[in-house]
C-alpha positions in Angstrom: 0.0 0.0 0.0 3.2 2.3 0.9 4.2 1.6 -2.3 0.8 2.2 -4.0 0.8 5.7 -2.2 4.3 6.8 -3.2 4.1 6.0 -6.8 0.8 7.8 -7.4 2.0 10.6 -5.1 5.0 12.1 -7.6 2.4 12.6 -10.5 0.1 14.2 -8.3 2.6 16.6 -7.0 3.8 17.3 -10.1 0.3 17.9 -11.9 0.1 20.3 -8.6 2.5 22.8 -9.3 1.3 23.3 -12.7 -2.2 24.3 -11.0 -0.7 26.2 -8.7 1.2 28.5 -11.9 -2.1 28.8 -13.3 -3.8 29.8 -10.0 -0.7 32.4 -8.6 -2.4 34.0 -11.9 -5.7 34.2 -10.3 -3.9 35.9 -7.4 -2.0 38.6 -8.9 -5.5 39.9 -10.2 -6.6 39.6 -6.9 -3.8 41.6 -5.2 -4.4 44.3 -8.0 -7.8 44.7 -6.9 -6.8 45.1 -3.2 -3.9 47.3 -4.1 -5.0 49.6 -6.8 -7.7 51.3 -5.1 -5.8 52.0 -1.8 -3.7 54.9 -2.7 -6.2 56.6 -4.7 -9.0 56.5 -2.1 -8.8 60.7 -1.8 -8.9 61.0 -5.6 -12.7 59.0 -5.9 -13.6 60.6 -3.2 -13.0 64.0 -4.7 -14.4 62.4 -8.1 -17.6 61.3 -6.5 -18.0 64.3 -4.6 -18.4 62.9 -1.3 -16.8 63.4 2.6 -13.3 61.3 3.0 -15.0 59.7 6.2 -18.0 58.0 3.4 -15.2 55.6 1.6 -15.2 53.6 4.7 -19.0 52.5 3.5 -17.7 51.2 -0.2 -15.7 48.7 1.6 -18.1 48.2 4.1 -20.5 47.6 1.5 -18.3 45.3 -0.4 -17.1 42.9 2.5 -21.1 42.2 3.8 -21.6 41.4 -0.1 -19.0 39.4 0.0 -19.9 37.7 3.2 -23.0 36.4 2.1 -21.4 35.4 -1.4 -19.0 33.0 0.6 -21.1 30.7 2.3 -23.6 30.6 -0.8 -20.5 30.0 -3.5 -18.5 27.9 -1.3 -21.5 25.4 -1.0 -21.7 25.4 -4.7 -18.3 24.4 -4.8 -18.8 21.1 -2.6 -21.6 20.5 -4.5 -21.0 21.2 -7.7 -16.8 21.5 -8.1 -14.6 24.2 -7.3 -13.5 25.5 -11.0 -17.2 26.7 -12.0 -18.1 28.6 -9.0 -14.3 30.6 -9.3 -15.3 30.8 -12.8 -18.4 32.7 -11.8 -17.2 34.3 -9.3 -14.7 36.0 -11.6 -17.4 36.8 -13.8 -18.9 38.8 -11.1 -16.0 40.4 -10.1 -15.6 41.6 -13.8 -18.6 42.8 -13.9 -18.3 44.9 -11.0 -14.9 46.2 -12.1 -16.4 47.4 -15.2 -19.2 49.0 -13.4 -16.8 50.9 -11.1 -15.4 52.3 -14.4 -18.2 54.1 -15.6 -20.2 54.9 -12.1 -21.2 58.8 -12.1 -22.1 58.8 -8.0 -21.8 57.4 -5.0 -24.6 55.1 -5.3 -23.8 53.6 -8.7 -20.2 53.4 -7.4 -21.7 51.7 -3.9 -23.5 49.0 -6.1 -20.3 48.8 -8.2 -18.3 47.7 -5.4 -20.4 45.6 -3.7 -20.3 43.5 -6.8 -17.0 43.3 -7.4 -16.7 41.9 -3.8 -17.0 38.5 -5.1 -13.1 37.5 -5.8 -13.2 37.1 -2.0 -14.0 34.0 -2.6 -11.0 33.2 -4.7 -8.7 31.8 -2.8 -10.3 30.0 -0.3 -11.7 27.7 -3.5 -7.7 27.6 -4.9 -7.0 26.0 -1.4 -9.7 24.2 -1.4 -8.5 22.8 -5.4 -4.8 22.2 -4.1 -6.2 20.5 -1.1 -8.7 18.0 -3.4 -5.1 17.8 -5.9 -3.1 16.8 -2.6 -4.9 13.9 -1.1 -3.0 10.8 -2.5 0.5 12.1 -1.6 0.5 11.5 1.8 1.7 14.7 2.7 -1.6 16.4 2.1 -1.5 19.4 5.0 2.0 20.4 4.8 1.7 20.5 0.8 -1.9 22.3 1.1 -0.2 25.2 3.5 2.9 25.1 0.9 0.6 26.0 -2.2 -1.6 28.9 0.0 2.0 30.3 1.3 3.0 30.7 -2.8 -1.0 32.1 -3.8 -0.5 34.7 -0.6 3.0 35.3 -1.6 2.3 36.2 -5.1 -0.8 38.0 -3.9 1.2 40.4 -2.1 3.6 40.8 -5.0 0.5 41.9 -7.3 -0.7 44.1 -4.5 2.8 46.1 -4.7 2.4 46.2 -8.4 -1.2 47.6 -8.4 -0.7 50.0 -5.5 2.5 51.3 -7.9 0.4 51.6 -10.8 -2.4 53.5 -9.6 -0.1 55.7 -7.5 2.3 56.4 -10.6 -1.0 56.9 -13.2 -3.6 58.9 -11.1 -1.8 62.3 -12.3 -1.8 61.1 -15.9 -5.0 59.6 -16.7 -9.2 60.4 -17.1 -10.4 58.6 -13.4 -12.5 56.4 -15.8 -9.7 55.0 -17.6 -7.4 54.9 -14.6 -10.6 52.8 -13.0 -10.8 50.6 -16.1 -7.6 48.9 -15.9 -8.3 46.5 -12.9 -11.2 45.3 -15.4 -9.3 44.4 -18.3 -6.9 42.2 -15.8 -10.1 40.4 -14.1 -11.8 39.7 -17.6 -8.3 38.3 -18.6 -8.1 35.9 -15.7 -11.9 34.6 -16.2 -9.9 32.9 -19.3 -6.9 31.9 -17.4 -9.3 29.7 -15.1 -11.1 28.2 -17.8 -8.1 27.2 -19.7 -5.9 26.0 -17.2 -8.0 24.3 -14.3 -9.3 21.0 -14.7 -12.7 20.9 -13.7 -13.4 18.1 -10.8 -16.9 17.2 -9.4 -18.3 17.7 -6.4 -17.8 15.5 -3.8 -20.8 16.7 -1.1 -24.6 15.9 -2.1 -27.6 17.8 -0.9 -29.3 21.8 -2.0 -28.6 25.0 -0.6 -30.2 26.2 2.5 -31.9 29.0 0.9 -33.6 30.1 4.3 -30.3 30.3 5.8 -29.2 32.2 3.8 -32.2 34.5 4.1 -31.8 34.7 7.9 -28.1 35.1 7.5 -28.4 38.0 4.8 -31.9 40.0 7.4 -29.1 39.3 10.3 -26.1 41.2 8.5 -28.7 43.9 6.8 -30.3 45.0 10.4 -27.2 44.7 12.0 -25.6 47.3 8.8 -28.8 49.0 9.3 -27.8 50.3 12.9 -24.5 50.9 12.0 -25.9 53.2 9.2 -28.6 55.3 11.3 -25.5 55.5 14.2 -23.1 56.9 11.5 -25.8 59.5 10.2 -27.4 60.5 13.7 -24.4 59.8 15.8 -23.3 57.5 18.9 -26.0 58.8 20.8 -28.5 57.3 18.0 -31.5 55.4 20.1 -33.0 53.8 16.8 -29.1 52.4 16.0 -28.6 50.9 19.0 -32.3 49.3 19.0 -31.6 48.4 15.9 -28.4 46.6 16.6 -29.6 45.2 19.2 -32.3 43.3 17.3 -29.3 42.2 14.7 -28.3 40.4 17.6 -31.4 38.6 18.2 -31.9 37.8 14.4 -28.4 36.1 14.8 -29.6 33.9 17.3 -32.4 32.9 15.6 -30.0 32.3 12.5 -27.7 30.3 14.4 -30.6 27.7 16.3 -32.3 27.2 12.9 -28.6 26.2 11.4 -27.7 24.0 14.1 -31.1 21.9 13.0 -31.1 22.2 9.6 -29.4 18.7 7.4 -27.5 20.6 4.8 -27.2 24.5 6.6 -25.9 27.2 4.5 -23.3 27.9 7.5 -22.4 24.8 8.7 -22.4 25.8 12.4 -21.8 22.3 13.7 -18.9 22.0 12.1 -17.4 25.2 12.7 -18.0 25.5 16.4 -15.9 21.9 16.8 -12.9 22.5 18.9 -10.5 22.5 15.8 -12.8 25.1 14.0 -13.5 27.7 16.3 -10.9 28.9 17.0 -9.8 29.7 13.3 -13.0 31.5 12.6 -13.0 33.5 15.8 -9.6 34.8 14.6 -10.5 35.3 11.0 -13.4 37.2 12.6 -11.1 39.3 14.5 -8.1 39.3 12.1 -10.8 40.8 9.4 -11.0 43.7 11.4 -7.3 45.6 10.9 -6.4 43.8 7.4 -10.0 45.0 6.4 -11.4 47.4 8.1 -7.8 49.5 8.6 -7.3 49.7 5.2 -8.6 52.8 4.0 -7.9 54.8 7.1 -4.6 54.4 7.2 -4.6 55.6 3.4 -6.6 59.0 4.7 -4.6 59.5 7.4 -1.4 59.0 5.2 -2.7 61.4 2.7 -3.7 64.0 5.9 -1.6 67.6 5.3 -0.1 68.0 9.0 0.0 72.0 8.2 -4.4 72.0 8.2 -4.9 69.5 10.5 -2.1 69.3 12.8 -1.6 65.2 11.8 -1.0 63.2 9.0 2.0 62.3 6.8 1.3 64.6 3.8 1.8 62.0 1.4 1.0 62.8 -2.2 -0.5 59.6 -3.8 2.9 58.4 -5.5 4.6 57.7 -2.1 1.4 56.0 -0.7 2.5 53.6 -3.4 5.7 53.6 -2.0 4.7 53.1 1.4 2.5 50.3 0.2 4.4 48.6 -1.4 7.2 48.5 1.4 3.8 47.3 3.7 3.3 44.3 1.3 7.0 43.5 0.9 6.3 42.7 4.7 3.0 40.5 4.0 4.5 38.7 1.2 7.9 37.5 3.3 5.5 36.7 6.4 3.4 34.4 3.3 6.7 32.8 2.0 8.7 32.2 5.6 5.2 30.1 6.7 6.1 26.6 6.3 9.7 27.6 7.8 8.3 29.4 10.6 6.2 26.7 11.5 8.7 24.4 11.7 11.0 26.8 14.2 8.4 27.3 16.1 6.8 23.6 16.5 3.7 24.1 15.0 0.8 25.5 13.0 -0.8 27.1 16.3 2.0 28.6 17.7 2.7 30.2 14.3 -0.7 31.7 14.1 -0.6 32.7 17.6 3.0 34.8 17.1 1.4 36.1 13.9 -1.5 37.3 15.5 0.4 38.9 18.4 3.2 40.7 16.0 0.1 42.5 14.0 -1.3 43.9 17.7 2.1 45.2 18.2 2.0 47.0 15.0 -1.1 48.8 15.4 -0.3 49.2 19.0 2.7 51.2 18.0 0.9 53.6 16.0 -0.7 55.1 18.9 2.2 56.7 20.2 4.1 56.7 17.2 2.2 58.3 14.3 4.1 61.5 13.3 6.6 60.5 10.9 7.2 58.2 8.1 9.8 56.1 9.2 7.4 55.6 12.2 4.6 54.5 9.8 6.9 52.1 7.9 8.0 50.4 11.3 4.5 50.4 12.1 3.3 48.6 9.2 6.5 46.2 8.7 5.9 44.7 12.3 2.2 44.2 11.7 3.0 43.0 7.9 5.0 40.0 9.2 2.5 38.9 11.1 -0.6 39.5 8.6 0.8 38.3 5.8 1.1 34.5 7.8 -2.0 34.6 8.5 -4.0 35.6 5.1 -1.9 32.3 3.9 -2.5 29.9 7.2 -6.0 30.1 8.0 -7.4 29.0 5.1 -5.4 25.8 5.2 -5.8 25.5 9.1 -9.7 25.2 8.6 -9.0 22.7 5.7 -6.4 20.7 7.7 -9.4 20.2 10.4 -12.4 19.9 8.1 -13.8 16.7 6.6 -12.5 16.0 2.7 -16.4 16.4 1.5 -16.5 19.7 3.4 -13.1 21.6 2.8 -14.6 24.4 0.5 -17.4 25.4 3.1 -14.5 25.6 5.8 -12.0 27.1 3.9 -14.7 29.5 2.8 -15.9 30.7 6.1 -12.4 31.8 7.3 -12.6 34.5 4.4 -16.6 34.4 5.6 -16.1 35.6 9.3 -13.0 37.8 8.0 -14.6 39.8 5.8 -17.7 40.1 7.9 -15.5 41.7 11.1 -14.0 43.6 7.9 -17.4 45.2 7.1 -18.2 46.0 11.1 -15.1 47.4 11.6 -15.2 49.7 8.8 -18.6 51.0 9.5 -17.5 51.4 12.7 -14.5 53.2 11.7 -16.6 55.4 9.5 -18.4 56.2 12.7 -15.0 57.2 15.0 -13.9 59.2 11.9 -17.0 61.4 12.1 -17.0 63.4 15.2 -20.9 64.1 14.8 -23.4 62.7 12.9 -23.7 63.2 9.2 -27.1 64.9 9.7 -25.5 67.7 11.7 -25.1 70.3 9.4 -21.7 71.7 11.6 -20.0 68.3 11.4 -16.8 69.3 10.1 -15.8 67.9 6.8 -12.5 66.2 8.4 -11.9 63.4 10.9 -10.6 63.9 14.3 -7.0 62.2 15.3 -8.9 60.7 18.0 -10.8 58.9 15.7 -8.0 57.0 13.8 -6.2 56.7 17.9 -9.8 54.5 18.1 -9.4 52.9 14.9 -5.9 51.8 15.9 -6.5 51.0 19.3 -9.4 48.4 18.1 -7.2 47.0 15.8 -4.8 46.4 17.8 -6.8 44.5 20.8 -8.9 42.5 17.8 -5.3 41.1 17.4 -4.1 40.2 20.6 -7.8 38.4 21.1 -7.6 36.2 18.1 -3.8 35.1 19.6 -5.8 34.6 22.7 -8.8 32.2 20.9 -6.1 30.0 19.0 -4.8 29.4 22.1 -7.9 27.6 22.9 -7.4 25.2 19.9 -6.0 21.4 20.4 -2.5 21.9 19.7 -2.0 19.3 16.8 -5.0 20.8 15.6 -3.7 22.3 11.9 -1.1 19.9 11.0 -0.1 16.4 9.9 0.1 15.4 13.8 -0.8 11.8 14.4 -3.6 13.0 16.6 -5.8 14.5 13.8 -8.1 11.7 12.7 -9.5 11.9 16.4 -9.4 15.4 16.7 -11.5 15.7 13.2 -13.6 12.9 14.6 
């Protein structure tokens, strides 16, 4: 059998890396999506007219989209193979792109974004392809976490490249055309997929839980709801907080009806198992700076120190620069993974360090925000540690998921990420309004103390996700010999 094993393992690993070439494509057009847009954020606010604060809701906007597209598309893929669903995915994301390219407003733009929040789905269904690819080699875990270090690596790379572009091109081109160009690269990579990835069935049986889905998607809508009416009336907002409150109870409900449902939508049994939790907890929390910080650290980089007594005054250019020094960071914390695990002694201890390296970055920036060498520091320390984990979750939920459900769980770790993405940045949009946006003095700026908040939540989001994996079996995410039983 040994034998058996071995022989059929060297084809399979080699068929892998071929896979993998075609699928680092899919992830440089991912990274140009989530690096072209950052340094520009000023600009399409100034093109669409609107108050630096109200970017916060486009991404806002686009992670809830996107975290009801995850469960949805990631069932698809158990049921009806991974390929299609990332080839319509990729559609959508087109679409989208080309929408953002010719939006006049801020609510053709909103809609726009939201769309093109589908290639969050991406690479949890790569990882869930090399993980399907790696079963026969005997080395399935380590190889999985060796193929998502490579796809986060090269993400990273593409982010540099996209964050350059932008930066280097917003002075010389018509915003439409400067907006078009992440389009043309996501309508090029819809053909890269259908070319070069062999199309596998489905391995799960059953339907979609469409209920769930409608009590998941009324649960995230009330719960934006508040966080809308508390962004336009203020903290003091009674009808926000009643309004949240009852999110909370329609997330209850949500949860009870999954937990009794054959085939749920959100598999909530299988996600609150002792190996599980833990991951989604910190994917939860982890969404919230490597999300949710995004865009105000662009604004505040952008701030002129001479009119508002903070900021870096960078022109769009060196946000580029900046950027792309940020990612050099993320991309040598994706590629040092499988080595860092090793010096450390395991996948959880790895996570845990990485989670605890990106709460000292943020937690630096509180005293340490005035110059750019500060900044870089900042974001080089937090980097490290982000960069680990965009590439180890994913394949820690699939190292502790059943084979037929591996797309579902590597799903949800982008799933709870993106949805503590979306609260934090509404959130942030609220610290980065001093009053309501109904008050007609609210100044047209944000207050310092409302990026100290936005740094100060990022930071202790982080040091609670090191504190949750710390919860988890400690052989949970690897090739220990324990694993059987702990999946089991």
């Amino acid at each position: 059998m040994s034998t058996t094993t071995s022989r059929s393992a060297a084809p399979a690993v080699k068929g892998l890396a071929a896979v993998v070439g075609f699928l680092v494509l899919v992830e440089f057009a991912s990274g140009i999506l989530q690096g072209y847009y950052t340094p520009i954020y000023p600009q399409i606010a100034e093109h669409l007219s609107i108050h630096e604060g109200d970017v916060n809701w486009f991404e806002a906007a686009q992670l809830i989209v996107s975290a009801l597209c995850i469960p949805l598309l990631a069932r698809l893929g158990d049921l009806v193979g991974h390929k299609r669903v990332l080839l319509v995915s990729t559609a959508l994301t087109a679409l989208g792109s080309w929408w953002l390219a010719f939006a006049p407003g801020f609510t053709t733009f909103l809609v726009g974004w939201a769309i093109q929040g589908a290639y969050v789905v991406w690479l949890p269904l790569e990882i869930a392809i090399i993980h399907r690819r790696t079963r026969d080699t005997g080395r399935q875990e380590l190889l999985t976490r060796r193929g998502a270090a490579i796809l986060v690596g090269s993400l990273e790379l593409a982010v540099i490249f996209g964050a350059l572009s932008s930066g280097l091109l917003v002075d010389t081109l018509d915003m439409n055309v400067l907006l078009a160009l992440p389009a043309v690269v996501v309508t090029a990579v819809f053909f890269v997929i259908l070319a070069g990835i062999e199309q596998a069935p489905g391995e799960d049986t059953g339907g979609i839980d469409w209920a769930g889905l409608g009590l998941v998607t009324l649960s995230l809508g009330l719960l934006m709801g508040g966080l809308v009416w508390l962004r336009l009336d203020g903290a003091g907002s009674v009808r926000g907080w009643l309004t949240v409150v009852v999110a909370v109870a329609a997330f209850a409900v949500f949860w009870r009806f999954e937990q009794r449902h054959p085939e749920p939508i959100v598999d909530v049994r299988l996600l609150s198992g002792p190996t599980q939790w833990p991951v989604q907890v910190t994917a939860f929390l982890f969404g919230i700076p490597v999300l949710g910080g995004q865009i105000p650290l662009s604004t505040y980089a952008q701030a002129d120190p001479a009119e508002r007594g903070y900021g870096l005054g960078a022109d769009p250019a060196f946000i580029s620069t900046l950027i792309g020094l940020y990612v050099v960071t993320l991309a040598i914390g994706a590629f040092t993974l499988p080595l860092t695990t090793r010096l450390l002694g395991g996948v959880r201890r790895a996570l845990v360090v990485a989670c605890l390296l990106v709460g000292v970055g943020y937690t630096l920036w509180i005293p340490f925000h005035d110059q750019t060498w500060q900044a870089l520091l900042n974001m080089g320390v937090a980097g490290l540690g982000s960069g680990a984990l965009v590439a180890a979750l994913p394949a820690a939920a699939a190292a502790a998921a059943p084979p037929e459900r591996t797309g579902i769980a590597t799903g949800m770790t982008n799933g709870t990420k993106t949805v503590g993405g979306a609260i934090a940045s509404a959130i942030f949009a609220i610290a980065l309004t001093a009053t309501g946006s109904l008050d007609a003095t609210a100044e047209k700026v944000a207050p310092l103390s409302g990026y100290l908040t936005v740094w100060a939540v990022c930071a202790g989001a982080s040091f609670l996700a090191a504190a949750a994996l710390l919860a988890a079996p400690r052989h949970a995410f690897s090739d220990a010999p324990t694993e059987p039983s702990a999946r089991a």
